[in-house]
mmCIF file of the C-alpha atoms, coordinates in Angstrom:
data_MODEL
# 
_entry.id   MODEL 
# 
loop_
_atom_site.group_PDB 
_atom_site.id 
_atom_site.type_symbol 
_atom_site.label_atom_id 
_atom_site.label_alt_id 
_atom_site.label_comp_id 
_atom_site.label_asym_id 
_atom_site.label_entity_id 
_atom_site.label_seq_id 
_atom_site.pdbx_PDB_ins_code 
_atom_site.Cartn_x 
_atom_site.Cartn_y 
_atom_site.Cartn_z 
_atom_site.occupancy 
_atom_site.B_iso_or_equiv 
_atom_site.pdbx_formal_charge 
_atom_site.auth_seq_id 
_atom_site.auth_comp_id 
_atom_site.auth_asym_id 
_atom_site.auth_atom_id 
_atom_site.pdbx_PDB_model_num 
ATOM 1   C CA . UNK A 1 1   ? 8.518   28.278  -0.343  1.00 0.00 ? 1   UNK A CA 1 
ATOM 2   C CA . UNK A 1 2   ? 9.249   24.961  -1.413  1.00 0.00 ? 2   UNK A CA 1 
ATOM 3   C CA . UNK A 1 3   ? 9.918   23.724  1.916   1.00 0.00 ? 3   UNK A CA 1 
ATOM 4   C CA . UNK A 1 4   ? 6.782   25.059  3.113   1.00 0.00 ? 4   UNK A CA 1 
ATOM 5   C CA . UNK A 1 5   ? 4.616   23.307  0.789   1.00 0.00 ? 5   UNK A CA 1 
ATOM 6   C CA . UNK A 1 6   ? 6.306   19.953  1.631   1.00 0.00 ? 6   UNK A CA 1 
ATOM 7   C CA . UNK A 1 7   ? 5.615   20.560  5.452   1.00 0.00 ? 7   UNK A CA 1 
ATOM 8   C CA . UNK A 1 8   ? 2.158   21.113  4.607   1.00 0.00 ? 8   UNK A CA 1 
ATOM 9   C CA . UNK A 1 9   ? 1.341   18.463  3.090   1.00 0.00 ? 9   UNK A CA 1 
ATOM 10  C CA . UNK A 1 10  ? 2.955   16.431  5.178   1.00 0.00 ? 10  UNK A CA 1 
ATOM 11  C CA . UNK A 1 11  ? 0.400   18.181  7.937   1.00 0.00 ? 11  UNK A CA 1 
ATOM 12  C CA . UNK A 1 12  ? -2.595  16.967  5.685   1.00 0.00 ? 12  UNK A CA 1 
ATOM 13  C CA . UNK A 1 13  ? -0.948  13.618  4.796   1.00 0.00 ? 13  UNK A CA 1 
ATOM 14  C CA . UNK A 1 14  ? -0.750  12.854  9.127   1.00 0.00 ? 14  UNK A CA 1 
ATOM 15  C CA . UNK A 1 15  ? -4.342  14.799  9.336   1.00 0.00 ? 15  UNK A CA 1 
ATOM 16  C CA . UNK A 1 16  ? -5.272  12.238  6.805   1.00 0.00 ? 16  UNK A CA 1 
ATOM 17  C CA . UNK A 1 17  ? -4.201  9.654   8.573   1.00 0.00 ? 17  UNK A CA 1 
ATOM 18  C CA . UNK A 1 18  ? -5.609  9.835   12.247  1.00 0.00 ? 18  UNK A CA 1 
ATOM 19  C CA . UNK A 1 19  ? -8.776  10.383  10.814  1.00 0.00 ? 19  UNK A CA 1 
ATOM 20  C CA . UNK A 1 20  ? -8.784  6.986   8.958   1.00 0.00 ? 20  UNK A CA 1 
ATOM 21  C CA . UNK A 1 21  ? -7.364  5.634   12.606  1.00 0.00 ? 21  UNK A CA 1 
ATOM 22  C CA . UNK A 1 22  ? -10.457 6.943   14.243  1.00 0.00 ? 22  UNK A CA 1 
ATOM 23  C CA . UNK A 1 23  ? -12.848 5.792   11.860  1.00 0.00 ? 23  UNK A CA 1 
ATOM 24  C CA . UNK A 1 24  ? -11.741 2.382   12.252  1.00 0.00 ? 24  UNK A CA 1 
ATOM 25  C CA . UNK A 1 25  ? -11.055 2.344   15.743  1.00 0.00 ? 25  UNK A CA 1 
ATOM 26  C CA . UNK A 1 26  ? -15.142 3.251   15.907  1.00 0.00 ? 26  UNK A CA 1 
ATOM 27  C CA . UNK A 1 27  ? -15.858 0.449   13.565  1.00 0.00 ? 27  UNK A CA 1 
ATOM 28  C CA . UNK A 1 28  ? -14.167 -1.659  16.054  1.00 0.00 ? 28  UNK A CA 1 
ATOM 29  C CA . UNK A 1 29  ? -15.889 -0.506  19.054  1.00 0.00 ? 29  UNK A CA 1 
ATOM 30  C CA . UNK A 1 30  ? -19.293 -0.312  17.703  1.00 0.00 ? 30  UNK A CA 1 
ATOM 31  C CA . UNK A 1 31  ? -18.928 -3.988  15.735  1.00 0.00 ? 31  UNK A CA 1 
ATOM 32  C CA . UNK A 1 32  ? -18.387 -5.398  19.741  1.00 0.00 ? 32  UNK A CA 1 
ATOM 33  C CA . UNK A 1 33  ? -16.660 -8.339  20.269  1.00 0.00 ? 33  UNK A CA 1 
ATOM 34  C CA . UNK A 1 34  ? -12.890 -8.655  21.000  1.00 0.00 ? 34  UNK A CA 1 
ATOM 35  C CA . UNK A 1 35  ? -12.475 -6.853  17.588  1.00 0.00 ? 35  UNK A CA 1 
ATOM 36  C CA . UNK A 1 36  ? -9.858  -7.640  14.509  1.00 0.00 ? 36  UNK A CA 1 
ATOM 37  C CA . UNK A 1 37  ? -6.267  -6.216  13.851  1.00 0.00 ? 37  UNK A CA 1 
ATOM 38  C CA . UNK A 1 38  ? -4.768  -5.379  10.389  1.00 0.00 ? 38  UNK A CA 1 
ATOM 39  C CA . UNK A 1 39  ? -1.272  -4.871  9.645   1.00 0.00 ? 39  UNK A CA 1 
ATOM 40  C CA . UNK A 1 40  ? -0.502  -3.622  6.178   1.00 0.00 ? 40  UNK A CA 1 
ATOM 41  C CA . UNK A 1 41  ? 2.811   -3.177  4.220   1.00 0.00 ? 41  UNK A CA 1 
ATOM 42  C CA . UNK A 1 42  ? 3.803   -1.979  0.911   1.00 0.00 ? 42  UNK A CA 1 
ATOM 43  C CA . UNK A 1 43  ? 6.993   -2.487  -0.984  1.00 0.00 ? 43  UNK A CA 1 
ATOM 44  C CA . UNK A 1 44  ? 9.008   -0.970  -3.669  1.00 0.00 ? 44  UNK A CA 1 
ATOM 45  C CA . UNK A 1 45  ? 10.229  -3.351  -6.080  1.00 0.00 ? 45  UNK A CA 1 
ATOM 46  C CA . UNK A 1 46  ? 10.301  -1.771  -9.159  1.00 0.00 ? 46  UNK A CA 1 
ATOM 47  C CA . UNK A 1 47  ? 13.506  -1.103  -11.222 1.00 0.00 ? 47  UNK A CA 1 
ATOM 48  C CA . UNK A 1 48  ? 15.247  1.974   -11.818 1.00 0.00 ? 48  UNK A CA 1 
ATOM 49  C CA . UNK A 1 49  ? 13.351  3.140   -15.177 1.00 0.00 ? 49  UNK A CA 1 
ATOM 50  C CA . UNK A 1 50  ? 10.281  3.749   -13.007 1.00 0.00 ? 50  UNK A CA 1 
ATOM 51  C CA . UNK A 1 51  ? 10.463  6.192   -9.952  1.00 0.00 ? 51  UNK A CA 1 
ATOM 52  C CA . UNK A 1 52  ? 7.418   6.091   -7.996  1.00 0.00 ? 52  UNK A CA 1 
ATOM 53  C CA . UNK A 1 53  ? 5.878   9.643   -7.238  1.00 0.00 ? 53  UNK A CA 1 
ATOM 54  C CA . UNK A 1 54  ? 2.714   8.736   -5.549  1.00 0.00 ? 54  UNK A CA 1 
ATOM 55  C CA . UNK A 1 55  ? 1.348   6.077   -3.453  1.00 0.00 ? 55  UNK A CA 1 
ATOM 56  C CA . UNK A 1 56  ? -2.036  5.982   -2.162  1.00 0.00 ? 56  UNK A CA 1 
ATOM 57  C CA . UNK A 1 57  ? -4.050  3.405   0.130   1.00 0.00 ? 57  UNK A CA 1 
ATOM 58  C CA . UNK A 1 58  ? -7.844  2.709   0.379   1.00 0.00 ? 58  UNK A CA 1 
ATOM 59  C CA . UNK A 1 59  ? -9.143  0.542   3.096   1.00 0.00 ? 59  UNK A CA 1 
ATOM 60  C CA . UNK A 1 60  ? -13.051 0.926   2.868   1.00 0.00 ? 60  UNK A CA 1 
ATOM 61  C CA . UNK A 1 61  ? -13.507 3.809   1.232   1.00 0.00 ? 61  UNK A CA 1 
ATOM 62  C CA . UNK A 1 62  ? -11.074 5.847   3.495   1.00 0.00 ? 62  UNK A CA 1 
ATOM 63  C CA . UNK A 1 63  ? -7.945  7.071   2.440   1.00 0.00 ? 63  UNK A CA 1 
ATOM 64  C CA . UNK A 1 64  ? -4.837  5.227   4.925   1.00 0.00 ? 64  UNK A CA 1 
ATOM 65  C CA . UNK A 1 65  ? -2.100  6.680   3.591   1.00 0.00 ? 65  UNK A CA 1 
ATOM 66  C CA . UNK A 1 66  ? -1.085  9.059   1.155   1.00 0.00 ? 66  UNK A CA 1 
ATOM 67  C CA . UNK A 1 67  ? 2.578   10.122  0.140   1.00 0.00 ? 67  UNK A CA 1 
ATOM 68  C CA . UNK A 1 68  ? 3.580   12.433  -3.422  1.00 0.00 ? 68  UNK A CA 1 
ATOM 69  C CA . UNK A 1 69  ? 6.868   13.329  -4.610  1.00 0.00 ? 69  UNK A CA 1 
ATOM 70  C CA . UNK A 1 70  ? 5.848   15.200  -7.691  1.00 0.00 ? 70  UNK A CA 1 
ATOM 71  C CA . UNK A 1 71  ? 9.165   16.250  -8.349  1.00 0.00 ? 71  UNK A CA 1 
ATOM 72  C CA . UNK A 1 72  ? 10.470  12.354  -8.406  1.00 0.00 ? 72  UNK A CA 1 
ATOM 73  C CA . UNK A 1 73  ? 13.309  12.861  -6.685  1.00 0.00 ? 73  UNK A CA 1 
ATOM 74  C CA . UNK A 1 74  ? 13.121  11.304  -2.707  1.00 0.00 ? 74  UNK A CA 1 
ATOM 75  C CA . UNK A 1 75  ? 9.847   8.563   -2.603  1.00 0.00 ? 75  UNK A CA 1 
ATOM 76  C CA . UNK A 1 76  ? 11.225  6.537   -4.869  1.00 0.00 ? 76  UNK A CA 1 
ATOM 77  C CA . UNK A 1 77  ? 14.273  5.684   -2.795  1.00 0.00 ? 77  UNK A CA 1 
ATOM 78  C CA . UNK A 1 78  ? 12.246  4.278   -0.085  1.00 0.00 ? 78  UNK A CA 1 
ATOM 79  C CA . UNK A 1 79  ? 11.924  0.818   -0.763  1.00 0.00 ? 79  UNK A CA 1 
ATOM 80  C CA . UNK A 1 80  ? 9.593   -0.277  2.048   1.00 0.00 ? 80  UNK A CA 1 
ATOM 81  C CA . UNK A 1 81  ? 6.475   1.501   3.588   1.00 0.00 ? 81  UNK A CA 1 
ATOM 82  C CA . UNK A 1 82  ? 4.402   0.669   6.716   1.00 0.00 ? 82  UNK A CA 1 
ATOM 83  C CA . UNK A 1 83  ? 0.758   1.449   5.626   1.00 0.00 ? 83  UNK A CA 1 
ATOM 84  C CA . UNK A 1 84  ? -1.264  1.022   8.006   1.00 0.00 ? 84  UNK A CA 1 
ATOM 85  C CA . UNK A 1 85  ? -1.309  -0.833  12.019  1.00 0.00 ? 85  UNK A CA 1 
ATOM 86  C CA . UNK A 1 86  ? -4.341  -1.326  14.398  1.00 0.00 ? 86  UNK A CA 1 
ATOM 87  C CA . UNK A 1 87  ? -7.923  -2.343  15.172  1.00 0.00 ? 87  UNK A CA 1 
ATOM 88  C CA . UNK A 1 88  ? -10.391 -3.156  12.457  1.00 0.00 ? 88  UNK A CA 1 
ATOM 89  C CA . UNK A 1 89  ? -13.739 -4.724  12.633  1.00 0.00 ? 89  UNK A CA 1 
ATOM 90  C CA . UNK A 1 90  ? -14.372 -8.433  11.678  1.00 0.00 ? 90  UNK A CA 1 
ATOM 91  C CA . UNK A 1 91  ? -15.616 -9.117  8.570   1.00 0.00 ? 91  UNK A CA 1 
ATOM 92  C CA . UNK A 1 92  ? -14.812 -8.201  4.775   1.00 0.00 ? 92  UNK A CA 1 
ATOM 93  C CA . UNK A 1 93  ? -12.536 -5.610  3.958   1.00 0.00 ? 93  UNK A CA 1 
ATOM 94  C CA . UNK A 1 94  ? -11.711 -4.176  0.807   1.00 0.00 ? 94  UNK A CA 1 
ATOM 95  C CA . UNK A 1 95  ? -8.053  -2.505  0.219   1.00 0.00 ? 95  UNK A CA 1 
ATOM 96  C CA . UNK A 1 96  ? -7.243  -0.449  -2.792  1.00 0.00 ? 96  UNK A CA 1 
ATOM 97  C CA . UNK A 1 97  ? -3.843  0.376   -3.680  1.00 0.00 ? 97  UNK A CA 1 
ATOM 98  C CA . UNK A 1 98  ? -2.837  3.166   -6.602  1.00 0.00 ? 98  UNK A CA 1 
ATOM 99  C CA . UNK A 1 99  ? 1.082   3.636   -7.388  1.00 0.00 ? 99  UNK A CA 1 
ATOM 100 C CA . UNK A 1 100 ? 1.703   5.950   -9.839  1.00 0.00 ? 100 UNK A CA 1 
ATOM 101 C CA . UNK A 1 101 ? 5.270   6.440   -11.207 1.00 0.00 ? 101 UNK A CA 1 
ATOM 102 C CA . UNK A 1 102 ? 7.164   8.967   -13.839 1.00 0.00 ? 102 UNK A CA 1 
ATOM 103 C CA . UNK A 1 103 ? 9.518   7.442   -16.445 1.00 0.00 ? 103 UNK A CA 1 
ATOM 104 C CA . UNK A 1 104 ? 13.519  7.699   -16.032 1.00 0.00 ? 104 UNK A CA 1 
ATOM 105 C CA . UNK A 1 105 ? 16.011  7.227   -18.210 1.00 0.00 ? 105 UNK A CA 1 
ATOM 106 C CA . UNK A 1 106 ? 19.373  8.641   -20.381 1.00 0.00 ? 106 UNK A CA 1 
ATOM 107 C CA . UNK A 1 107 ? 20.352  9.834   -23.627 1.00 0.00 ? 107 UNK A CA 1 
ATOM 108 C CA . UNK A 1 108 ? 18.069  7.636   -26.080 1.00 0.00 ? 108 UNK A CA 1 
ATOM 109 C CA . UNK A 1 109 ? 15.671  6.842   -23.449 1.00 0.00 ? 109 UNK A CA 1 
ATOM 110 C CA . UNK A 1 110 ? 15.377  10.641  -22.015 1.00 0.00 ? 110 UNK A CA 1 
ATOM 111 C CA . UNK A 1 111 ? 11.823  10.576  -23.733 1.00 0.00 ? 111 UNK A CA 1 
ATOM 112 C CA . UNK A 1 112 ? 10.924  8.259   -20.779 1.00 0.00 ? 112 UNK A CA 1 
ATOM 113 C CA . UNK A 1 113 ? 10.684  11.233  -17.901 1.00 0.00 ? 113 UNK A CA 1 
ATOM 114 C CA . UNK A 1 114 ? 8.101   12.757  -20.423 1.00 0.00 ? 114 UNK A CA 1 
ATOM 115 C CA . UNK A 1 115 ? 5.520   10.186  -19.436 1.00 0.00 ? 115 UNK A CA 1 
ATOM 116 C CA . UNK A 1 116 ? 3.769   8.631   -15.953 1.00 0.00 ? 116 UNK A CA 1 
ATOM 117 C CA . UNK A 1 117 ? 2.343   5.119   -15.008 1.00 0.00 ? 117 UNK A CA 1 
ATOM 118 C CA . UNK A 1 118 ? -0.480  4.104   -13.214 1.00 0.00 ? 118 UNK A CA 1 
ATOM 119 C CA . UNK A 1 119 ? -1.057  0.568   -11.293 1.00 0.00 ? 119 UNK A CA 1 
ATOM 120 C CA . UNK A 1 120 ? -3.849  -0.068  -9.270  1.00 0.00 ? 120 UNK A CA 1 
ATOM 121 C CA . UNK A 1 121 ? -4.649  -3.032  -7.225  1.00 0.00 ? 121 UNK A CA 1 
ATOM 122 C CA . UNK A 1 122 ? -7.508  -4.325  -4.809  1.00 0.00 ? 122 UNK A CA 1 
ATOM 123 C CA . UNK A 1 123 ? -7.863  -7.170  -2.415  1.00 0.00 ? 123 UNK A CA 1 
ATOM 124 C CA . UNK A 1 124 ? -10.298 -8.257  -0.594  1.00 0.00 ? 124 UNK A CA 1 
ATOM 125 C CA . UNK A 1 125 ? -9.914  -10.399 2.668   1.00 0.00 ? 125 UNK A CA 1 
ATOM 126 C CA . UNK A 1 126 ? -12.072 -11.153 6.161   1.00 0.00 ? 126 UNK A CA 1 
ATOM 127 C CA . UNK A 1 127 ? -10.746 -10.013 9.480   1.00 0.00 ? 127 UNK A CA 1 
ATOM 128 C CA . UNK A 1 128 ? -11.157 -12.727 11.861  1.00 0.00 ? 128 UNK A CA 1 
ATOM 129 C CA . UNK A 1 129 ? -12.331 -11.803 15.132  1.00 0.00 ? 129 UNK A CA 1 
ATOM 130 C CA . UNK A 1 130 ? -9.384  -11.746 17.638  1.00 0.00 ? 130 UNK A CA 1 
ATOM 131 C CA . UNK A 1 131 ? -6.999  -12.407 14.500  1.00 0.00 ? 131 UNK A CA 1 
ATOM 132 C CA . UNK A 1 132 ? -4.213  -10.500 13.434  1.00 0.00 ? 132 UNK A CA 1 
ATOM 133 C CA . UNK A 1 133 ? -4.808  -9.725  9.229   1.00 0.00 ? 133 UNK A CA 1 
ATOM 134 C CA . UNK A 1 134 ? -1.269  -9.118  7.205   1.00 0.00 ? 134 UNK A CA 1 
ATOM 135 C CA . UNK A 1 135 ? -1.480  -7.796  4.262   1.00 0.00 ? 135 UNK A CA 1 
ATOM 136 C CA . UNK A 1 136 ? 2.126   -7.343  2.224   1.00 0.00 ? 136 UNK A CA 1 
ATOM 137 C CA . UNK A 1 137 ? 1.690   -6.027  -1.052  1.00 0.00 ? 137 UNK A CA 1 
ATOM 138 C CA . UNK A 1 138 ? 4.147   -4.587  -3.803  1.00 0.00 ? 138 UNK A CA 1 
ATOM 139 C CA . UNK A 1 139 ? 4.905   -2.695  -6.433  1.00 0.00 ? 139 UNK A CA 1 
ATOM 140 C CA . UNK A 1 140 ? 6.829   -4.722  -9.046  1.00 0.00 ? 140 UNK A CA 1 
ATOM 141 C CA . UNK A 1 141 ? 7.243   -4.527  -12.670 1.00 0.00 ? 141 UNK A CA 1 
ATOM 142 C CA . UNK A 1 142 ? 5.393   -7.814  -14.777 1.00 0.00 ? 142 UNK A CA 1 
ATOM 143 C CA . UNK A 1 143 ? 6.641   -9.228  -18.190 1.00 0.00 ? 143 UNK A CA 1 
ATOM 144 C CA . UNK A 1 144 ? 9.741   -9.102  -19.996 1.00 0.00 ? 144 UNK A CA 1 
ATOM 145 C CA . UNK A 1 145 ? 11.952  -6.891  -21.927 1.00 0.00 ? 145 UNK A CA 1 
ATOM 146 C CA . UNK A 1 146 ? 9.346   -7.415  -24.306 1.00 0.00 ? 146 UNK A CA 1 
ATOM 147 C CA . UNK A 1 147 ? 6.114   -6.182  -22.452 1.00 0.00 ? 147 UNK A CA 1 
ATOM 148 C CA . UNK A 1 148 ? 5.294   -2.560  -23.320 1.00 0.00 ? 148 UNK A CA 1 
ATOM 149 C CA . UNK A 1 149 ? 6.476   0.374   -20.893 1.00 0.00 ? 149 UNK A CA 1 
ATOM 150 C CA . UNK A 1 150 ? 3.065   0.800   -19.890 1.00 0.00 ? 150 UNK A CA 1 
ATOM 151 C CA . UNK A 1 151 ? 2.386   -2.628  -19.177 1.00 0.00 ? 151 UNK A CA 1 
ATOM 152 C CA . UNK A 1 152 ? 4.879   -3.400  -16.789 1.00 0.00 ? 152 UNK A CA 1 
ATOM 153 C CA . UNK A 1 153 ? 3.858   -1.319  -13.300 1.00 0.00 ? 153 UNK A CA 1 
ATOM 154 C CA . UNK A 1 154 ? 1.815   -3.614  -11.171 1.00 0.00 ? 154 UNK A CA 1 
ATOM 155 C CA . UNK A 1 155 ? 0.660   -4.270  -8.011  1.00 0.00 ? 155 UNK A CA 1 
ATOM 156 C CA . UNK A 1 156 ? 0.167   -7.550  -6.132  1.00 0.00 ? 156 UNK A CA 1 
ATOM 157 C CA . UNK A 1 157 ? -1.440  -8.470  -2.509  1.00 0.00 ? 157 UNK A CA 1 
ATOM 158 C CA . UNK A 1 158 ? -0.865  -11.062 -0.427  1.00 0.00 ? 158 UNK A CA 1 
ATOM 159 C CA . UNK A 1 159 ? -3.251  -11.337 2.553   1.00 0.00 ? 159 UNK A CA 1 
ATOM 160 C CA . UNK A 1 160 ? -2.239  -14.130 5.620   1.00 0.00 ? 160 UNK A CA 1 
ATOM 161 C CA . UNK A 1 161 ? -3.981  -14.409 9.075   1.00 0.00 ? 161 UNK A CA 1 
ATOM 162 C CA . UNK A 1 162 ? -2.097  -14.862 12.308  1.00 0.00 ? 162 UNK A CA 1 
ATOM 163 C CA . UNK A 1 163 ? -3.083  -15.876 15.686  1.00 0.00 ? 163 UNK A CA 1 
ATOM 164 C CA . UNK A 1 164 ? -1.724  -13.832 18.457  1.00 0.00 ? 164 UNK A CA 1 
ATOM 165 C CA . UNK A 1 165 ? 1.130   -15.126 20.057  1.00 0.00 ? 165 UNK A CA 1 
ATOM 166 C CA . UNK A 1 166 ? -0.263  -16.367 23.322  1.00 0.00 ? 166 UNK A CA 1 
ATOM 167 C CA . UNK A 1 167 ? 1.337   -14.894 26.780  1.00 0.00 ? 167 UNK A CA 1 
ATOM 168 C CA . UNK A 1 168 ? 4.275   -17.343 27.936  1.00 0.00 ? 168 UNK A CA 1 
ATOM 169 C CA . UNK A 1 169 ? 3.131   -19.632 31.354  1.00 0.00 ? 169 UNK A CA 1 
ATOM 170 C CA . UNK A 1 170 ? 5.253   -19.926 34.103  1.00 0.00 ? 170 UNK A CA 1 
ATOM 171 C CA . UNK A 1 171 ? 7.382   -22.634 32.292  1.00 0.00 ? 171 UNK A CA 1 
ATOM 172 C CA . UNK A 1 172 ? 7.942   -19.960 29.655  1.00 0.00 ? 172 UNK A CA 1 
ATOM 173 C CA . UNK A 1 173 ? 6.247   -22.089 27.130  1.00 0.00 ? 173 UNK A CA 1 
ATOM 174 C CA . UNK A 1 174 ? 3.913   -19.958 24.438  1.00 0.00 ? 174 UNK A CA 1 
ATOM 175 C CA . UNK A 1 175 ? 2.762   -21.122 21.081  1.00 0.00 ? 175 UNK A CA 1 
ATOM 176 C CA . UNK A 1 176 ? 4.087   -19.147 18.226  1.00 0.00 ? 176 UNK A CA 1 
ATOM 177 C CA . UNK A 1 177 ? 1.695   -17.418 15.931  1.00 0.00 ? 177 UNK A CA 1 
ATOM 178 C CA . UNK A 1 178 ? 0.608   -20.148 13.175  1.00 0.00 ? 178 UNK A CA 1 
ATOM 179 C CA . UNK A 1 179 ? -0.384  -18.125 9.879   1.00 0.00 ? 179 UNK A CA 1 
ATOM 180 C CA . UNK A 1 180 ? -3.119  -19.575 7.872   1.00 0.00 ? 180 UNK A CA 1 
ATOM 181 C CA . UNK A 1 181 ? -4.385  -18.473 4.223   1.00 0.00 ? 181 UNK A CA 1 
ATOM 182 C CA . UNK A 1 182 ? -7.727  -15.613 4.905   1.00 0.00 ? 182 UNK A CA 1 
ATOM 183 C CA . UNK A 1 183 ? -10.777 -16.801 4.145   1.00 0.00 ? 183 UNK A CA 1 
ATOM 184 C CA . UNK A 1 184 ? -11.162 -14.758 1.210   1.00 0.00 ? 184 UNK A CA 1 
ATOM 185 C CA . UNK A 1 185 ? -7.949  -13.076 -0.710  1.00 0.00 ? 185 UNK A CA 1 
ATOM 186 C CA . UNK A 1 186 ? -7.977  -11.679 -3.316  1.00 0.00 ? 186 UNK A CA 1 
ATOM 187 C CA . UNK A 1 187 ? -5.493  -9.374  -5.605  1.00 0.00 ? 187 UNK A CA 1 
ATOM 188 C CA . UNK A 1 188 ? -6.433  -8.211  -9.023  1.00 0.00 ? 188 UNK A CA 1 
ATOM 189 C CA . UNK A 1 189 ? -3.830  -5.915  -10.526 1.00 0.00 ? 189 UNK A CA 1 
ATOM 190 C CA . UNK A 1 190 ? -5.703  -3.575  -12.802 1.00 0.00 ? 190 UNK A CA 1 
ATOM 191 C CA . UNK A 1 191 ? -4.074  -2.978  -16.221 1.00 0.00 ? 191 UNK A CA 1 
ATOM 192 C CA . UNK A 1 192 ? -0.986  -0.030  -16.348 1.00 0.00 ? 192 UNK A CA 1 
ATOM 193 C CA . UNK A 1 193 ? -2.218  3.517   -17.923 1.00 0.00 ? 193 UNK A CA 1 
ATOM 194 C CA . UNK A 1 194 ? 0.032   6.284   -19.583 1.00 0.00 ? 194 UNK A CA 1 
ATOM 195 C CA . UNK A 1 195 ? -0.611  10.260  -19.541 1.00 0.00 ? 195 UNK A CA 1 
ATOM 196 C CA . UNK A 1 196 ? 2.276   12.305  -21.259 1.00 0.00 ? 196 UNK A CA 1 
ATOM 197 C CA . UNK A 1 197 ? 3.433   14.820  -18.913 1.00 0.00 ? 197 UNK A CA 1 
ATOM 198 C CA . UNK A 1 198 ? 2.328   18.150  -19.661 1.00 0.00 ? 198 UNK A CA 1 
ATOM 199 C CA . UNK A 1 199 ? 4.438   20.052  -22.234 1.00 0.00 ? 199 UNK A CA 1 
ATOM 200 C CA . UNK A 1 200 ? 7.578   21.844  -20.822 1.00 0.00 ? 200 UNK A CA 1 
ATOM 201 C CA . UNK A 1 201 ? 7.873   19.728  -17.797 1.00 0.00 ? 201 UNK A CA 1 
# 
């Protein structure tokens, strides 16, 4: 039964997906032009007394990419995603980024499974038209031993635009994509949030 659950959400997760594609693949078409691309990344950084059971992208309003592990045992071990790869129209964009992750620990720190932690980020950047947009973000873990449990998750963007590589001549000479700063980045971490897990779990 289990199994069968996981393949179906997988099914909505990829349904999920192409429709986000589509939707931006019309922006594209309908903004005219030679159109924008956006290449977006995600990475796991955090340490081992966090394990990450839910990761979910926003790019406009429209859900990317969506992945759950509500039993905490498999996302977590991936420690690099590939969000999202294709046409977008020029202009502003708004991304929106929510990691959520359950407590792990032993013996004293046992208590720690008992909770889950929320980060949230959000950038804002400008596809250039004909311009490749990166965006690399991660999830990392901020402050010291010090910083409270539920102030450590985090999430940080980092948006650079590239030029397309150029095709080679027939001296096999091409100028290699020079990434610039966008116009407009912007990452703003939103403050960590704790729910205790529900009793018995």
């Amino acid at each position: 039964m289990r199994r069968l659950e996981q393949k179906t959400q997988a099914l909505k997760e990829r349904a999920w997906q192409l429709k986000a594609r589509v939707q931006l693949l019309k922006e594209q078409i309908l903004g005219g032009g030679v159109g924008a691309q956006s290449l977006i990344a995600h990475a796991n950084e955090m340490g081992s007394s966090f394990r990450l059971i839910k990761l979910i992208y926003t790019l406009d309003g429209t859900q990317v990419f969506v992945r759950t592990d509500e039993t905490a045992d498999n996302l977590y071990k991936t420690k690099s995603f590939d969000i999202f790869s294709g046409p977008i129209a020029p202009g502003s964009h708004t991304l929106s980024v929510l990691a959520m992750y359950r407590g792990h620990g032993y013996g004293v720190f046992e208590y720690l499974s008992k909770y889950t932690f929320t980060a949230r980020g959000n950038s804002t950047f400008i596809a250039g038209e004909g311009k490749l947009s990166k965006i690399d973000c991660r999830g990392h873990e901020k402050g010291g031993p010090t910083m409270p449990m539920e102030k450590r998750p985090a999430v940080d963007c980092k948006v650079t635009e590239v030029s397309p590589e150029k095709e080679k001549g027939p001296a096999g000479t091409g100028a290699a994509p020079a990434a610039t700063p966008a116009p407009a980045p912007a990452a703003t971490p939103a403050p960590a949030a704790t729910t205790p897990a529900a009793p018995g779990k």
